[in-house]
N, C-alpha and C positions, 0 to 999 in steps of 0.2 A: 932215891925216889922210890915210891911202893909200885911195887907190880900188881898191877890192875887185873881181876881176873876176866880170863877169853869167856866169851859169853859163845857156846854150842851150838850147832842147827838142832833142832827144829824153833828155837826161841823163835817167837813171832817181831821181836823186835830186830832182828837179820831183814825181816822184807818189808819194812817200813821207811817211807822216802824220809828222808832226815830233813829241818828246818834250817833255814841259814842261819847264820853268825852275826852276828848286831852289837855283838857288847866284845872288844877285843882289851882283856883288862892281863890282871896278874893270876888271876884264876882261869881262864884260857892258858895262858903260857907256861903254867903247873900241870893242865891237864897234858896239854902237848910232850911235856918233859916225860910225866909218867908214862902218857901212850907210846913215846919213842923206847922207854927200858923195858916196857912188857912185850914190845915187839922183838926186841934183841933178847931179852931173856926167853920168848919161844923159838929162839932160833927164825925170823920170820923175815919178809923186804916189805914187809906192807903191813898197816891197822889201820882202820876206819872207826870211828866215835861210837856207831851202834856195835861192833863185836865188845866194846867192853862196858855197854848197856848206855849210851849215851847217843839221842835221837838228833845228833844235831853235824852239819857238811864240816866234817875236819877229818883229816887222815892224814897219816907220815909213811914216809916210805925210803928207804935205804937199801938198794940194791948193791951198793959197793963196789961203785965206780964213782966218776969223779966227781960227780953231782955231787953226793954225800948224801947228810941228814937231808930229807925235803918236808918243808910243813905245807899243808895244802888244807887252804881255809874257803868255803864256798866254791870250790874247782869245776871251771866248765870244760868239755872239750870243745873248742874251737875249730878243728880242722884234725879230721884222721883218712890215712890215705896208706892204699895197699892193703895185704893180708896175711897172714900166717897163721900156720895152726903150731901149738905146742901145749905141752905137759903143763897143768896148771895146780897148785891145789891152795888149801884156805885154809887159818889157824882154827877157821869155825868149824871146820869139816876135817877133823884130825884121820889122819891116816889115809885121807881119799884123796883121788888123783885122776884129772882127764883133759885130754887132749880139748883144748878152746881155738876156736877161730878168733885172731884180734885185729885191729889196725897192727899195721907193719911201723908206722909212723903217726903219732897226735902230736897237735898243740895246745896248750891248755894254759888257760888263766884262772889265778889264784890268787888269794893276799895271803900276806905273811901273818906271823903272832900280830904283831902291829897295826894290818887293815892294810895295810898298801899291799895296792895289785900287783903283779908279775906275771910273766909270759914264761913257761919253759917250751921247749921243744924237744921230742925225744924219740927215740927209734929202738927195736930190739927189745930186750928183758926189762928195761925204763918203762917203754911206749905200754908194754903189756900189764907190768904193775899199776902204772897209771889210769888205765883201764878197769886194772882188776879192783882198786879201793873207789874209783869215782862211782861204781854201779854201786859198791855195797852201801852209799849215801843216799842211791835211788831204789833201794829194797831189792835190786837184784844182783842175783846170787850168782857163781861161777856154773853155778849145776845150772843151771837155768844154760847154760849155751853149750856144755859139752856134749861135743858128738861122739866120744869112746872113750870110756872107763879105761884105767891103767891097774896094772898091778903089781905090786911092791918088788915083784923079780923084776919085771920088767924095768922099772927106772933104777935097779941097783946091777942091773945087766950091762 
């Protein structure tokens, strides 16, 4: 599959709300296949549809646990509960890094390549990726909620 290229901040299409999904064909299930090897080929747990210049609610995410590949087509969060702060950073913002407050816990529904709905449920480094790709479908950005910049010793410390 081709590697899509990452699309960089300040592109104005990073803060633009994305449009649902309406048409779930063989060209969806392409795009999703490419988006899932350009996120693995940057080393990444998460892509959303506009970092690789596509305005419309789809993102994949593999954190590598047992969940796996996750495709997330029109994704709401449903229900997020508790809090945490940790280290965050974004393929669109290479090399930056900061500390985000997130739900400790979301549920969220999604359809698959197919259009059928599903529920996940998730907690921990999941709950937070889940988070992190569903704003970037609503134009906002990780930098938009970090409270303290990191630096490159510091998360290799």
């Amino acid at each position: 599959m081709p590697i899509l290229p990452i699309v960089t901040y300040p592109a104005p299409i990073l803060e633009q709300p994305c449009a649902p999904v309406t048409t779930f064909d063989r060209e969806l299930a392409r795009l999703l296949d490419d988006m899932y090897d350009t996120m693995l080929a940057a080393d990444g747990v998460g892509l959303a549809a506009p970092q690789v210049g596509i305005v419309k609610q789809i993102a994949v995410i593999d954190v590598g646990d047992e969940h796996g590949r996750i495709e997330l087509i029109n994704p709401v969060i449903l229900e997020a509960r508790g809090e945490e702060v940790d280290v965050e950073g974004c393929l669109s913002f290479p090399g930056l890094f900061g500390e985000v407050p997130r739900a400790k816990f979301v549920n969220v529904r999604a359809q698959n390549r197919r259009g059928r709905s599903f529920t996940l449920s998730a907690a921990g480094f999941l709950a937070r990726a889940l988070q992190h790709e569903i704003d970037h479908l609503h134009g906002v950005l990780f930098t938009s909620k970090v409270i303290r910049y990191c630096d490159l010793e510091e998360l290799e410390g």
